[in-house]
Backbone as ProteinMPNN parsed JSONL, in Angstrom:
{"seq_chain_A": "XXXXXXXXXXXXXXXXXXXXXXXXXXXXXXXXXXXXXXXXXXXXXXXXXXXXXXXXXXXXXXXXXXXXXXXXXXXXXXXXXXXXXXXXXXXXXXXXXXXXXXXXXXXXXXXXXXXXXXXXXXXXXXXXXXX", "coords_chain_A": {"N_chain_A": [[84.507, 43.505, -4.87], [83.689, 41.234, -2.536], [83.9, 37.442, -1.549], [81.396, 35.975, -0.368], [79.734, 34.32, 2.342], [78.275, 31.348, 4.074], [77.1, 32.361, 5.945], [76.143, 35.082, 6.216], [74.395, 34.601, 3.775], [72.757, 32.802, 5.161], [71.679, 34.876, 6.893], [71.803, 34.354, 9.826], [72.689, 35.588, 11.984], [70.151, 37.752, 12.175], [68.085, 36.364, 13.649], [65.974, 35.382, 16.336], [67.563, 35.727, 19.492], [70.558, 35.195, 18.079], [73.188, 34.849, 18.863], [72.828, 32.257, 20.271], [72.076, 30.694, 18.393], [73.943, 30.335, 16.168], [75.842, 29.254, 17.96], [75.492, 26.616, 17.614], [76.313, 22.922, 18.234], [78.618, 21.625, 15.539], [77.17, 19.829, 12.624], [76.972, 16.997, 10.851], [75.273, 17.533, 8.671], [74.393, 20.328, 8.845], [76.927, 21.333, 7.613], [77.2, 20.006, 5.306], [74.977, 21.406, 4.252], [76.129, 24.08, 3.89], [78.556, 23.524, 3.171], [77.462, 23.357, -0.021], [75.664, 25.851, -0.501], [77.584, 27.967, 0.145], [79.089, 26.765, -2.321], [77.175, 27.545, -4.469], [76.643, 30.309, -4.144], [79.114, 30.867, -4.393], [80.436, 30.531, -7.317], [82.266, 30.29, -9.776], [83.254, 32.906, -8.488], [85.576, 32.171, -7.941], [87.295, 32.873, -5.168], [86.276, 32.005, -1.945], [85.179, 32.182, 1.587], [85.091, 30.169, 2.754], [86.574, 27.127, 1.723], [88.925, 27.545, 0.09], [91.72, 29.017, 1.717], [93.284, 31.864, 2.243], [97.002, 32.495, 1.774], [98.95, 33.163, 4.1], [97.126, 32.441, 5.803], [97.225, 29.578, 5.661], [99.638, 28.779, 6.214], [99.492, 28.398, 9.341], [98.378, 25.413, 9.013], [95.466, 25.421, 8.741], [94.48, 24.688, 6.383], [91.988, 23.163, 4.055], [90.881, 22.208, 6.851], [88.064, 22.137, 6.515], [87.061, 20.291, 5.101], [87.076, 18.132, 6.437], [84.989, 18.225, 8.131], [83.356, 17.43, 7.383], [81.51, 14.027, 6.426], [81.641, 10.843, 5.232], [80.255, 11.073, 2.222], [79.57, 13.622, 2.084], [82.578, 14.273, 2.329], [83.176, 14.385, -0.432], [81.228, 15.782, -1.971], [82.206, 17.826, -0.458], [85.041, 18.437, -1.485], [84.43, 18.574, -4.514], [82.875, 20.893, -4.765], [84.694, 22.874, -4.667], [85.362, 22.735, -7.422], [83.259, 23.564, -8.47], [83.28, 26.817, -6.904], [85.946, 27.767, -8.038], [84.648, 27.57, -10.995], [85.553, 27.406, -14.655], [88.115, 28.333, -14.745], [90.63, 26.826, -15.191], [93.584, 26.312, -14.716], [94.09, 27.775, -12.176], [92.199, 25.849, -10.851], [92.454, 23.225, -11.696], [95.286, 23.578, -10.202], [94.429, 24.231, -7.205], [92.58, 21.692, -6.428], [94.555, 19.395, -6.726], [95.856, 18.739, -4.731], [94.027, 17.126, -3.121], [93.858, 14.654, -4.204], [95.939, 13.329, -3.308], [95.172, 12.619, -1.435], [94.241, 9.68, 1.382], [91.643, 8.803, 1.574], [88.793, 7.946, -0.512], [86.453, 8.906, -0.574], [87.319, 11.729, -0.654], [89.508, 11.749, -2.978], [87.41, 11.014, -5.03], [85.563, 12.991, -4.889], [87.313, 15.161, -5.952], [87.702, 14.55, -8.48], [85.362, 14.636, -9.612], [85.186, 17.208, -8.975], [87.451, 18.555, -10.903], [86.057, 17.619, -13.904], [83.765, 19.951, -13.28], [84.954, 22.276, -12.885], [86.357, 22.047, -15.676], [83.827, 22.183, -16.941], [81.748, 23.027, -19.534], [84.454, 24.087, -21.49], [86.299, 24.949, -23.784], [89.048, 23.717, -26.227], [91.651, 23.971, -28.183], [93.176, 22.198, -28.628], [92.277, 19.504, -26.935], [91.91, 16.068, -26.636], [89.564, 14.846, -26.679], [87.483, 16.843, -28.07]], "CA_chain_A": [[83.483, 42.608, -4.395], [84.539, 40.048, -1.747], [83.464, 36.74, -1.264], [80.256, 35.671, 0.826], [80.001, 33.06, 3.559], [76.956, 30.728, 4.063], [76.538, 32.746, 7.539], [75.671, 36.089, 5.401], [73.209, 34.19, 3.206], [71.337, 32.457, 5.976], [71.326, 35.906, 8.002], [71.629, 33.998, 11.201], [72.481, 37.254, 12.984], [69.008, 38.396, 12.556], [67.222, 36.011, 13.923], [66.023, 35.825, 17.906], [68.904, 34.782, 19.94], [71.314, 35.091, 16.858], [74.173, 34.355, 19.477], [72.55, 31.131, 20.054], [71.787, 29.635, 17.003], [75.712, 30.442, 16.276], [76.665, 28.486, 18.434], [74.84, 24.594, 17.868], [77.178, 21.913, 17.641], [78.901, 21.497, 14.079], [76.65, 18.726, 12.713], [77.868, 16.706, 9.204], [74.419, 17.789, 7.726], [75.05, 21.783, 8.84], [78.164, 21.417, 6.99], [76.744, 19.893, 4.009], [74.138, 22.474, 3.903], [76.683, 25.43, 4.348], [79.008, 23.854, 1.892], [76.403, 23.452, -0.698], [75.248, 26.825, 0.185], [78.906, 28.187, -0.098], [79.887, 26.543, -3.795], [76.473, 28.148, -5.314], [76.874, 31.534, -3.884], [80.475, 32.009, -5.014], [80.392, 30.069, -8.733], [82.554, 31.106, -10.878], [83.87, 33.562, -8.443], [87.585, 32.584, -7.536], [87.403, 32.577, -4.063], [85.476, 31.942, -0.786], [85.579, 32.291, 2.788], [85.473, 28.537, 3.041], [87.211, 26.169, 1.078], [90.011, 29.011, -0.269], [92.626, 29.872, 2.655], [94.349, 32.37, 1.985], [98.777, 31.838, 1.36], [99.379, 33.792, 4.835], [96.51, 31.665, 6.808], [97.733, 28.158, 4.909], [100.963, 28.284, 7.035], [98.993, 27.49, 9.862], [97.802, 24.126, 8.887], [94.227, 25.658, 8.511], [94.197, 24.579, 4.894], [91.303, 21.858, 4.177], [89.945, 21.822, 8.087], [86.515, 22.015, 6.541], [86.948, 19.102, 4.594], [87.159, 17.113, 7.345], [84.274, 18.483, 9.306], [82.057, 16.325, 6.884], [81.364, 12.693, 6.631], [82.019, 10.499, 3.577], [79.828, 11.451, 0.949], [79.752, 14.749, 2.437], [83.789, 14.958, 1.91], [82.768, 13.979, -1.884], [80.528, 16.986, -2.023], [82.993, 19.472, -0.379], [85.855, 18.4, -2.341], [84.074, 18.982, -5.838], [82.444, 22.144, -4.204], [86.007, 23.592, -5.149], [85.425, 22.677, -8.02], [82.073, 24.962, -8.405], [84.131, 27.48, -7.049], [86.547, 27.928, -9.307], [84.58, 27.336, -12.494], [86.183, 27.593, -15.687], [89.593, 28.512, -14.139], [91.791, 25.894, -15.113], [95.231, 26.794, -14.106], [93.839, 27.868, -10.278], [91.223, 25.357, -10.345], [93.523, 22.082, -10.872], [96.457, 23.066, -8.674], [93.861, 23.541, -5.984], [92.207, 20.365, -6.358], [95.457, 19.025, -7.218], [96.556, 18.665, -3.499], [93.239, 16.478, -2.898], [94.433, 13.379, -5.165], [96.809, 12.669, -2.596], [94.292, 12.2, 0.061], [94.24, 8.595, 1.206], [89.666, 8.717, 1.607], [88.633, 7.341, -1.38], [85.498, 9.836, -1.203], [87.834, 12.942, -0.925], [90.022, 11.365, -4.337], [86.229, 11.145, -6.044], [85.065, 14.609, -5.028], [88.582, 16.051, -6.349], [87.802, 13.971, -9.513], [84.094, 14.997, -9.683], [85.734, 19.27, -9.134], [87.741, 18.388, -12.055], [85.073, 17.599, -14.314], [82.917, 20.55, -13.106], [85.933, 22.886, -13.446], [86.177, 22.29, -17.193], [82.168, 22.456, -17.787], [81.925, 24.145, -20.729], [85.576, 24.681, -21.426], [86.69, 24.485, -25.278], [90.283, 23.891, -26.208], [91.955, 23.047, -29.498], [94.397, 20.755, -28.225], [91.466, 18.499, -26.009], [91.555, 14.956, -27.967], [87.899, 14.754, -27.131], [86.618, 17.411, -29.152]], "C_chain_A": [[84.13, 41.492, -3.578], [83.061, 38.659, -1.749], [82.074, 36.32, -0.011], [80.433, 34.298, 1.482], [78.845, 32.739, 3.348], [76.674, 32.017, 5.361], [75.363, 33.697, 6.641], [74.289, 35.482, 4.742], [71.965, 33.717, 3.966], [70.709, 33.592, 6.876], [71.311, 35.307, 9.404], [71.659, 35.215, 12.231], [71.307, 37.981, 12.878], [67.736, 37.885, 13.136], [67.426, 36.314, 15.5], [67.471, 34.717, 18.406], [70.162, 34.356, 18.734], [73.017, 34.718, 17.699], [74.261, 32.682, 19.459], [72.853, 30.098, 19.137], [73.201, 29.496, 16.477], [76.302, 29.246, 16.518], [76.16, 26.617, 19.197], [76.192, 24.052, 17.26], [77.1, 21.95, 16.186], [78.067, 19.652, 13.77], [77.258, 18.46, 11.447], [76.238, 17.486, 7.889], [74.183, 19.369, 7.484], [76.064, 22.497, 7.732], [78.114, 21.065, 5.728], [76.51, 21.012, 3.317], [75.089, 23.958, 2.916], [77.898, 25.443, 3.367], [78.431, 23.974, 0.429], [76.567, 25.398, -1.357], [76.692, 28.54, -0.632], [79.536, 28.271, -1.815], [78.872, 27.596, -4.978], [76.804, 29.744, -5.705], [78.193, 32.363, -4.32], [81.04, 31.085, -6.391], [81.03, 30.941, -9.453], [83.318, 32.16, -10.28], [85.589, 33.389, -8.132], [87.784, 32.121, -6.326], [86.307, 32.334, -3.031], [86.03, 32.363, -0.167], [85.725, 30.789, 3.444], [86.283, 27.009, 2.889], [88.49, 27.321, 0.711], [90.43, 29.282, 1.205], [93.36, 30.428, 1.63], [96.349, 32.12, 2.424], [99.011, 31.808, 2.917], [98.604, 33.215, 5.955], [96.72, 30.023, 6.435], [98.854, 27.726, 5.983], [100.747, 28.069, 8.344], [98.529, 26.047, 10.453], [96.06, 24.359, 8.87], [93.734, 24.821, 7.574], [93.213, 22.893, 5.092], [90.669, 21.258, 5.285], [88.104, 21.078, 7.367], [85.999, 20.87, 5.603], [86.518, 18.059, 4.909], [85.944, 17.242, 8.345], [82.968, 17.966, 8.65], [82.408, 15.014, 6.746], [81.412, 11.89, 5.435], [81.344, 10.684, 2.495], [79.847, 13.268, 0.789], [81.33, 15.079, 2.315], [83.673, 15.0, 0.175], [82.728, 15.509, -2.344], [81.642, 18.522, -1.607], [83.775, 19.38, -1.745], [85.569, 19.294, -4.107], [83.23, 20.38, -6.064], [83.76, 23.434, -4.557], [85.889, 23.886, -6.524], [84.678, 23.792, -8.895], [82.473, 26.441, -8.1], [85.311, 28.182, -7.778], [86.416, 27.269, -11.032], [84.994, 27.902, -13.568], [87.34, 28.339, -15.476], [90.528, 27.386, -14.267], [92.476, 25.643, -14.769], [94.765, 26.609, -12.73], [93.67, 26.768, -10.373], [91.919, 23.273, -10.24], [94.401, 22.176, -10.327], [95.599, 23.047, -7.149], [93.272, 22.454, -5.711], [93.027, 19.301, -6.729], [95.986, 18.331, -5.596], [95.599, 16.834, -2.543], [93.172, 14.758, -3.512], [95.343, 12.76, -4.513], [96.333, 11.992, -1.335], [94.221, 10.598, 0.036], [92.779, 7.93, 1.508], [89.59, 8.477, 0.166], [87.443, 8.521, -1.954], [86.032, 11.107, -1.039], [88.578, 12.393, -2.889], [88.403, 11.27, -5.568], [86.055, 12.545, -6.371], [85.987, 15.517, -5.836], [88.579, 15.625, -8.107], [86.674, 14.913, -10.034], [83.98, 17.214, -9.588], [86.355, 19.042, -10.12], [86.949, 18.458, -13.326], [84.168, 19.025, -14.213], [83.965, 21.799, -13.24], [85.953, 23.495, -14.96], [85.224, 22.109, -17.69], [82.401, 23.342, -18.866], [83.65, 24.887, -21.946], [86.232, 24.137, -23.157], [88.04, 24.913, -25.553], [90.226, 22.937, -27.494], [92.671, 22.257, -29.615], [93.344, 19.39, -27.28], [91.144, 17.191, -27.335], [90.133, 14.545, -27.858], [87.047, 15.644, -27.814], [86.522, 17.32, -30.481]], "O_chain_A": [[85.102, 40.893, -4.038], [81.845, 38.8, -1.878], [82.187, 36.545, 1.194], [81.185, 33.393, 1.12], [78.139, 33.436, 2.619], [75.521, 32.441, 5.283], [74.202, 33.373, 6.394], [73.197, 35.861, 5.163], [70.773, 33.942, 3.759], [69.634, 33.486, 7.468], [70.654, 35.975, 10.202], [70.81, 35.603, 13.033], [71.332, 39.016, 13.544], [66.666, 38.489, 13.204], [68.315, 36.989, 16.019], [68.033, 33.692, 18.018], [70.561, 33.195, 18.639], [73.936, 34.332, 16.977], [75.142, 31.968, 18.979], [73.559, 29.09, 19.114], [73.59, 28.333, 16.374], [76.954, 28.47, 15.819], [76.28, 25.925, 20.208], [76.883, 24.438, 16.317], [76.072, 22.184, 15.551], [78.288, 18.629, 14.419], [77.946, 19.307, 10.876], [76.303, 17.786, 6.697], [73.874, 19.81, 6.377], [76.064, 23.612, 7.212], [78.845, 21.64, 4.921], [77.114, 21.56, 2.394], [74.844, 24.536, 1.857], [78.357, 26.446, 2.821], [79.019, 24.761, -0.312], [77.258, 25.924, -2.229], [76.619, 29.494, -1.407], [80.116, 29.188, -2.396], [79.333, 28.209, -5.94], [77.07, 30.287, -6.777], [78.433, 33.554, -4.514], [82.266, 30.983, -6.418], [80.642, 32.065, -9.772], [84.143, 32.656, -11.047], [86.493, 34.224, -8.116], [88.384, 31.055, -6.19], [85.199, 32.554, -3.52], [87.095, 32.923, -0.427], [86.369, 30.454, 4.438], [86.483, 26.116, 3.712], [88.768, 27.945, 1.735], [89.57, 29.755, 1.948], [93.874, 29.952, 0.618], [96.694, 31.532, 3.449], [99.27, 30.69, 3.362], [99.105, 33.325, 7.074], [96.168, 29.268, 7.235], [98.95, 26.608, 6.489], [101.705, 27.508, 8.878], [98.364, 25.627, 11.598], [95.392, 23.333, 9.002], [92.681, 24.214, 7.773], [93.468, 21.921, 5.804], [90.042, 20.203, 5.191], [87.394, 20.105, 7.621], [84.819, 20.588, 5.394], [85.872, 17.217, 4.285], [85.868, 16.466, 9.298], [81.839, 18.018, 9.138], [83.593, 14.729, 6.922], [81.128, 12.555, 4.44], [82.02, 10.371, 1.514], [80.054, 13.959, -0.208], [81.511, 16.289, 2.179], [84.296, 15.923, -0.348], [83.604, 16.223, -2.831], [81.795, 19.63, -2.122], [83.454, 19.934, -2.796], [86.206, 20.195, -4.652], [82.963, 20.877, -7.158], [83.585, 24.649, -4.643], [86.192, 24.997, -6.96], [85.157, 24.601, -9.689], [82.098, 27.307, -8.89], [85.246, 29.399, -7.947], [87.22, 26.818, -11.848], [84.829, 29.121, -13.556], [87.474, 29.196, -16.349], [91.205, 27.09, -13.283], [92.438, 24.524, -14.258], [94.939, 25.554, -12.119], [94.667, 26.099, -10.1], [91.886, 22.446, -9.329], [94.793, 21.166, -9.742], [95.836, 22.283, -6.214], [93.419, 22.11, -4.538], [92.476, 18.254, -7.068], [96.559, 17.242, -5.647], [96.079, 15.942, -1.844], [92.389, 13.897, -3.111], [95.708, 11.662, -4.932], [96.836, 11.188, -0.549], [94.149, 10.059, -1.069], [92.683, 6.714, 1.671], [90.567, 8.932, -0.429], [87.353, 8.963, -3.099], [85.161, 11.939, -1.293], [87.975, 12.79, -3.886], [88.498, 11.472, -6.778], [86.228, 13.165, -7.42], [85.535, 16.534, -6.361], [89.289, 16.23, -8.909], [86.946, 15.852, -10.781], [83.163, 18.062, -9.945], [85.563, 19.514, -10.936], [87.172, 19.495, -13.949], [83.751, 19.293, -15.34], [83.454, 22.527, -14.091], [85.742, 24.627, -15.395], [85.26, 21.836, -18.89], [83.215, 24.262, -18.932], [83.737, 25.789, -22.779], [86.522, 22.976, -23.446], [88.411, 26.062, -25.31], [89.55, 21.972, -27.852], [92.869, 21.581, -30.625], [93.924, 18.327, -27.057], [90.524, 17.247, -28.397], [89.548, 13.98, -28.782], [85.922, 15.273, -28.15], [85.653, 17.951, -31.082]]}, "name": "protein", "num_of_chains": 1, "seq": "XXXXXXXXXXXXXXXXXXXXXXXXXXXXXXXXXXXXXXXXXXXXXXXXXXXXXXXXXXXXXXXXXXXXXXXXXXXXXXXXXXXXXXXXXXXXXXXXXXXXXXXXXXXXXXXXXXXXXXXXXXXXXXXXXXX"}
C-alpha cells in the first residue's frame, strides 16, 4: 500500500481543465488545506508523499521545503501534522520531529512540540512518571 497525496484525494485531474487548476499559485491557505488533508489521510501510516522525504531525496536539501510554503500558524499546523503522521511510532516519530526543535520560528518549535504530544496519544509505558 503506498502513501496518498492530497492531489489523489481532491481528484483534481478530473475536473474541467485539470491542467489548469494544477497550476494556481501556491497560496498559504492551499497549503494548509493540503497539509491538513495530507496528515488525516495517512494517520498512523508511517509515511507520506509530503512531509516524509525519502534518505536518497533528503541529500538534496528538499527535506522540510513544505514547511516553509506556509505562514506562521500554518508552520504550527504542518509541523505537528508529522506528528499525525507518524502516530504511535515513537522511535520514528521523535527523531523526525526531532530536527524541528532546532528551528529558530517559534511557531515551527510549537508545532514540533504539539507532533510530540499527538505522537504519544494513547501510548502506555511502564517507565512514563505520569502514569
Amino acid at each position: 500500500m503506498e502513501p496518498k497525496s492530497p492531489k489523489y484525494i481532491y481528484k483534481a485531474h478530473l475536473l474541467d481543465g485539470g491542467a489548469s487548476a494544477g497550476a494556481s499559485a501556491d497560496s498559504a491557505r492551499q497549503n494548509l488545506a493540503a497539509t491538513f488533508v495530507n496528515a488525516f489521510v495517512n494517520a498512523g501510516f508511517g509515511q507520506d508523499k509530503l512531509m516524509i522525504v525519502p534518505s536518497e531525496a533528503s541529500s538534496g536539501g528538499s527535506s522540510g521545503n513544505w514547511l516553509f510554503k506556509n505562514k506562521e500558524h500554518g508552520k504550527a499546523s504542518t509541523a505537528a501534522s508529522l506528528g499525525m503522521i507518524l502516530l504511535w511510532d515513537v522511535d520514528s516519530g521523535l527523531a523526525q520531529l526531532d530536527k524541528y526543535f532546532h528551528s529558530n520560528d517559534n511557531h515551527v518549535i510549537a508545532g514540533a512540540l504539539l507532533g510530540v504530544g499527538i505522537v504519544n496519544c494513547g501510548i502506555k509505558n511502564e517507565c512514563d512518571p505520569m502514569s
